[in-house]
Each structure stands twice: as structure tokens, then as C-alpha cells.
C-alpha positions as CSV (number, residue, x, y, z in Angstrom):
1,X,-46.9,24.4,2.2
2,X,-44.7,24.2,-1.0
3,X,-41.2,24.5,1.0
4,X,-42.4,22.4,3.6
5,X,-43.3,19.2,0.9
6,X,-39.7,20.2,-0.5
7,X,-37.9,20.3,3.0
8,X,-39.9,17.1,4.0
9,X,-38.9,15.6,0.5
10,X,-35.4,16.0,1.0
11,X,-35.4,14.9,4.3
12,X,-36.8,11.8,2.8
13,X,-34.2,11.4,0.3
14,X,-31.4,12.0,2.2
15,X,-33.1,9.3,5.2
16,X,-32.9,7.1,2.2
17,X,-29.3,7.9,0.9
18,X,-28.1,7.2,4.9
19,X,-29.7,3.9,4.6
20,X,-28.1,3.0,1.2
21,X,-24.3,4.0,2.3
22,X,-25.1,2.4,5.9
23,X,-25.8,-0.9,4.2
24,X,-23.0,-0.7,1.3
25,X,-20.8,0.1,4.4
26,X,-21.7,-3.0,6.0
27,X,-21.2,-5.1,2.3
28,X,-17.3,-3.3,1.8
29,X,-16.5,-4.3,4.8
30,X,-18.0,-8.1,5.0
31,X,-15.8,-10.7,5.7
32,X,-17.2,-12.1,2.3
33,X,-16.6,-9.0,0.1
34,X,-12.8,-9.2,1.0
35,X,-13.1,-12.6,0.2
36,X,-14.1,-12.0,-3.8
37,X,-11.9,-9.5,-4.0
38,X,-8.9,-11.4,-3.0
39,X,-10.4,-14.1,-5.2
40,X,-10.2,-11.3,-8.2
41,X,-6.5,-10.2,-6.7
42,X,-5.3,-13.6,-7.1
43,X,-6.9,-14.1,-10.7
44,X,-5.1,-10.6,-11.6
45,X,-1.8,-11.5,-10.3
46,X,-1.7,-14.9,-12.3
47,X,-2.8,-13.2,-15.1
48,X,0.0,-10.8,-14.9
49,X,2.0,-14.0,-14.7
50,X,1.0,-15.7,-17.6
51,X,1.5,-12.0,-19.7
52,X,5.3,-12.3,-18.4
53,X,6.0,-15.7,-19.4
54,X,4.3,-15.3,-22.5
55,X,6.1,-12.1,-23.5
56,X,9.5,-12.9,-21.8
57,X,9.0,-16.6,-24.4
58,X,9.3,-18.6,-21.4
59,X,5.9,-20.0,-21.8
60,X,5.6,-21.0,-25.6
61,X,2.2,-21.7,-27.5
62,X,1.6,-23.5,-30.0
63,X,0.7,-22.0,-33.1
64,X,-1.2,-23.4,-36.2
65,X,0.7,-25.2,-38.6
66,X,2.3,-23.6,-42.1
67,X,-0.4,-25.0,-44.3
68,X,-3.1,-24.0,-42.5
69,X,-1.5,-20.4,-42.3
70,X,-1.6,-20.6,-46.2
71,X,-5.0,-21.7,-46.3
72,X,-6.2,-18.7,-43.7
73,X,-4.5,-16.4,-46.5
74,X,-5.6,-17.5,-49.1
75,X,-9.6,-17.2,-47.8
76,X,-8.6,-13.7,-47.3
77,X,-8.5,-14.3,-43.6
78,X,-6.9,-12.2,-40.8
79,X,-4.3,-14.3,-39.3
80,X,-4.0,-13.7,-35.8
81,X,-1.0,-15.8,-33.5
82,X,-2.2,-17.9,-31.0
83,X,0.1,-16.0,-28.5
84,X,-1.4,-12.4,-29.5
85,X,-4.8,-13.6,-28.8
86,X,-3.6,-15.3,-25.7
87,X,-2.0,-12.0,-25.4
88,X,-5.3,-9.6,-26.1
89,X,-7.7,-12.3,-23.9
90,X,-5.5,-11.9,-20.7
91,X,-4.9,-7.9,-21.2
92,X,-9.1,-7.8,-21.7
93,X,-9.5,-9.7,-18.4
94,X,-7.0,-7.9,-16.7
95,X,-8.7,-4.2,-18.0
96,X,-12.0,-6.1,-16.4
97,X,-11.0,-6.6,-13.1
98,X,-9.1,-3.6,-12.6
99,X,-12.2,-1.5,-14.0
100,X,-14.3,-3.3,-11.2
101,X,-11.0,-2.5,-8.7
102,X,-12.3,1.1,-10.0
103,X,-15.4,0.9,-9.6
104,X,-15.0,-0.1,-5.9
105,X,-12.9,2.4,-5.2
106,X,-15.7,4.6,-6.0
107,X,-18.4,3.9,-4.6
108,X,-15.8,3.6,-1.3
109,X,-14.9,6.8,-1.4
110,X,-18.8,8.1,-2.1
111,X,-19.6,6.2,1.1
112,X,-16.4,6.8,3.3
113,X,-15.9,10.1,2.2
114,X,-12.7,12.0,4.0
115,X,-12.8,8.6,6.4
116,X,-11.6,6.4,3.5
117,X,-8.1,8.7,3.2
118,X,-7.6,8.2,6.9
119,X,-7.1,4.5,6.2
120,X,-3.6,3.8,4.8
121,X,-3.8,0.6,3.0
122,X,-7.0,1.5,1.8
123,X,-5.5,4.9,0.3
124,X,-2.0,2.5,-0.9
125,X,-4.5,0.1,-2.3
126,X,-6.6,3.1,-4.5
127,X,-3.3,4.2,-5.7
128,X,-2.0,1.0,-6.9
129,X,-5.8,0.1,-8.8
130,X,-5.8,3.7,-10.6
131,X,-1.7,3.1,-11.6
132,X,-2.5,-0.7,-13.0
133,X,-5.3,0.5,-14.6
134,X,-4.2,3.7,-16.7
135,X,-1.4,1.5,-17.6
136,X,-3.3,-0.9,-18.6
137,X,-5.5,1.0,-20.8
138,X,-2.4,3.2,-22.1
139,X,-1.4,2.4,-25.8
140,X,1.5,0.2,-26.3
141,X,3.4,2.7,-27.7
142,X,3.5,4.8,-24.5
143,X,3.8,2.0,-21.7
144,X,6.9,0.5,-23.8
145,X,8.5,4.1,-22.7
146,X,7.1,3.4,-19.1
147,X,8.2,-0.3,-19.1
148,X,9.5,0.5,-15.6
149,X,6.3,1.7,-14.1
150,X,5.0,-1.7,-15.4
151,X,6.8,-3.6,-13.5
152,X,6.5,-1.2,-10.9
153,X,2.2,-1.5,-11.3
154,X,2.8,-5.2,-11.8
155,X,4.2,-6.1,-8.3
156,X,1.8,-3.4,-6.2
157,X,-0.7,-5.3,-7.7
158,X,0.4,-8.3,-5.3
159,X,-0.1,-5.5,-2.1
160,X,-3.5,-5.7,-2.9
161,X,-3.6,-9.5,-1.7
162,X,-1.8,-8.9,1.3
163,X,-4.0,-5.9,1.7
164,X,-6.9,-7.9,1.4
165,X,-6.0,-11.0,3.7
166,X,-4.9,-8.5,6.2
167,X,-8.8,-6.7,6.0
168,X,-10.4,-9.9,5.7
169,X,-8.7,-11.2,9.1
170,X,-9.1,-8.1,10.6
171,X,-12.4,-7.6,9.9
172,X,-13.9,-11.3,10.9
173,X,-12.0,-10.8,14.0
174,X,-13.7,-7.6,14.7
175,X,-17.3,-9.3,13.6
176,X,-16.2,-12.3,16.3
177,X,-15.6,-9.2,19.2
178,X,-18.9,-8.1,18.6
179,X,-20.6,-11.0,18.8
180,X,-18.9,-11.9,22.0
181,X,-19.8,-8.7,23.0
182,X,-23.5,-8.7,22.5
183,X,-23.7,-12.1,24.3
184,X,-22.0,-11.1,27.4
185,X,-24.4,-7.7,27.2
186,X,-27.4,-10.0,26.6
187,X,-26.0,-12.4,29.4
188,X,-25.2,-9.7,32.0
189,X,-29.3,-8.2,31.5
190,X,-30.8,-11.8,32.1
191,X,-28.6,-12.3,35.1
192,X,-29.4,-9.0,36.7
193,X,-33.2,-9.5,36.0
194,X,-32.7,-13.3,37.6
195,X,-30.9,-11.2,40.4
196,X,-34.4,-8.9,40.7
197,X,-36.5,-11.4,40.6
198,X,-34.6,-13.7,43.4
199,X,-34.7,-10.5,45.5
200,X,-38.8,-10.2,45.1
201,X,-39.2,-14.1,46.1
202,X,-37.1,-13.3,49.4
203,X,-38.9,-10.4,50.1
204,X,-42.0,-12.4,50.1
């Protein structure tokens, strides 16, 4: 009786755990998922932007005058530029979206499993979050040394919108397919039971 409660208890669970993956399969790959996460893409990619100008002194901000840099000091106040905490607010953000990238990437690959590595872009696109990411997270010491894998990171992050406009198309087309689909299956039943039931009335 005891192993049959434990076999019957993990059939349960793993009933359950189908069910979960079978619906986050269907929310990954939702025209409307693709949709945020191009929306996130896009708010990465300007932020990278913005961390260019801003480094590169194309973009300048304005920073608080002399006398109110004396007055910080002498409060005993940290003064902080407004460009470093321009600076540390768009690398914060960027770490943010790029740990929910992560994050995504995870849970795809606990539902996909070996499937997810038989899609390309999807594999391209896990490479380019996990890249970004430990470079964004990597002391600016070290990524100084690695300014070329920056840049590098930096423009594969763009992939990821291309990646995602391409899924999002894809996948609304496929969605539109099986709609169609369904109809003409659903159309096709009522006309052969019209057909059946023309037949019976002749017959009579």
C-alpha cells in the first residue's frame, strides 16, 4: 500500500509538472511574450546607447555648479558627478534586464530541454544574454582589458531584436495557420453531417 501511495504520488506530481511546462510553453512562445521582450531589447539597446555617448563625451551633462560642490564638502558630503550616477543608474538597469534575459533563458531550457539547442537563434540568442551579462557584472578593472568583447556583447545585443521580431512574426503567423486550420476542420465536420442528414431526408 505504501509504494503504491508513493508511485501514485509521483505520478501526480509529475501530471502536474507536464501541466506547468505545457502552459509556460504556450506563454514563451505567445505572440505577446515576444512582444515584452523586444520591448526590454529595445530599452537595453538604447541604454547601451546612452552609456556610449556618455562615456565617448558626446552626450554632456550638466553638472552642479562650483559653489554648490563647496557646499556638498564642506557638509561632509559624498560628491558624486551627475554623469557617474547617470553612469551607475543605466549599468543597474542594464544588469536588470539582462538578469531577467537570464532568467528566461532558464526556465526555457527547464521546459525545452535538449529541444531548445535544436533551435539556432534561440541557442545564438542564450549565448549573447550570458556574454552581456558576465560582462556586465565583471569589475571595471577586468572589462577595461576586454573592451573588445564589449563592443563585441554590445552589438549582439541588437541580434536579440532582430531575433525577437523574427519569433514574434513567426509565431503569430503560425497562431493564424492554426486558426485557419481548426475552422476549415470544424467547417468540413458540419458540412459532412449536413451531407448525412440530406441523404436521410431523400431516403425518406
Amino acid at each position: 500500500m505504501f509504494f503504491v501511495t508513493m508511485l501514485g504520488g509521483r505520478g501526480s506530481s509529475s501530471y502536474n509538472w507536464d501541466r506547468l511546462r505545457l502552459r509556460t510553453e504556450r506563454v514563451l512562445e505567445s505572440h505577446r511574450f515576444h512582444l515584452v521582450v523586444i520591448a526590454l531589447v529595445i530599452i537595453d539597446v538604447l541604454i547601451v546607447i546612452f552609456q556610449l555617448l556618455i562615456e565617448h563625451d558626446i552626450l554632456l551633462l550638466e553638472d552642479e555648479n562650483q559653489h554648490e560642490k563647496v557646499a556638498r564638502s564642506s557638509e561632509g558630503e559624498s560628491h558624486h558627478s551627475k554623469k557617474e550616477e547617470v553612469e551607475h543608474a543605466l549599468h543597474y538597469t542594464s544588469i536588470a534586464i539582462l538578469s531577467l534575459f537570464v532568467i528566461e533563458l532558464i526556465v526555457k531550457l527547464l521546459v525545452f530541454k535538449w529541444e531548445f539547442f535544436k533551435k539556432k537563434f534561440e541557442v545564438f540568442d542564450g549565448i549573447v544574454v550570458i556574454i552581456s551579462f558576465v560582462l556586465d557584472i565583471l569589475p571595471e578593472s577586468v572589462t577595461t582589458a576586454a573592451a573588445e568583447l564589449i563592443i563585441i556583447g554590445r552589438l549582439w545585443r541588437v541580434a536579440r531584436i532582430i531575433n525577437g521580431i523574427v519569433l514574434s512574426i513567426t509565431t503569430a503567423k503560425e497562431e493564424e495557420i492554426s486558426n485557419l486550420n481548426r475552422t476549415i476542420s470544424k467547417l468540413q465536420k458540419e458540412n459532412e453531417q449536413l451531407r448525412a442528414e440530406n441523404e436521410l431526408l431523400r431516403q425518406k
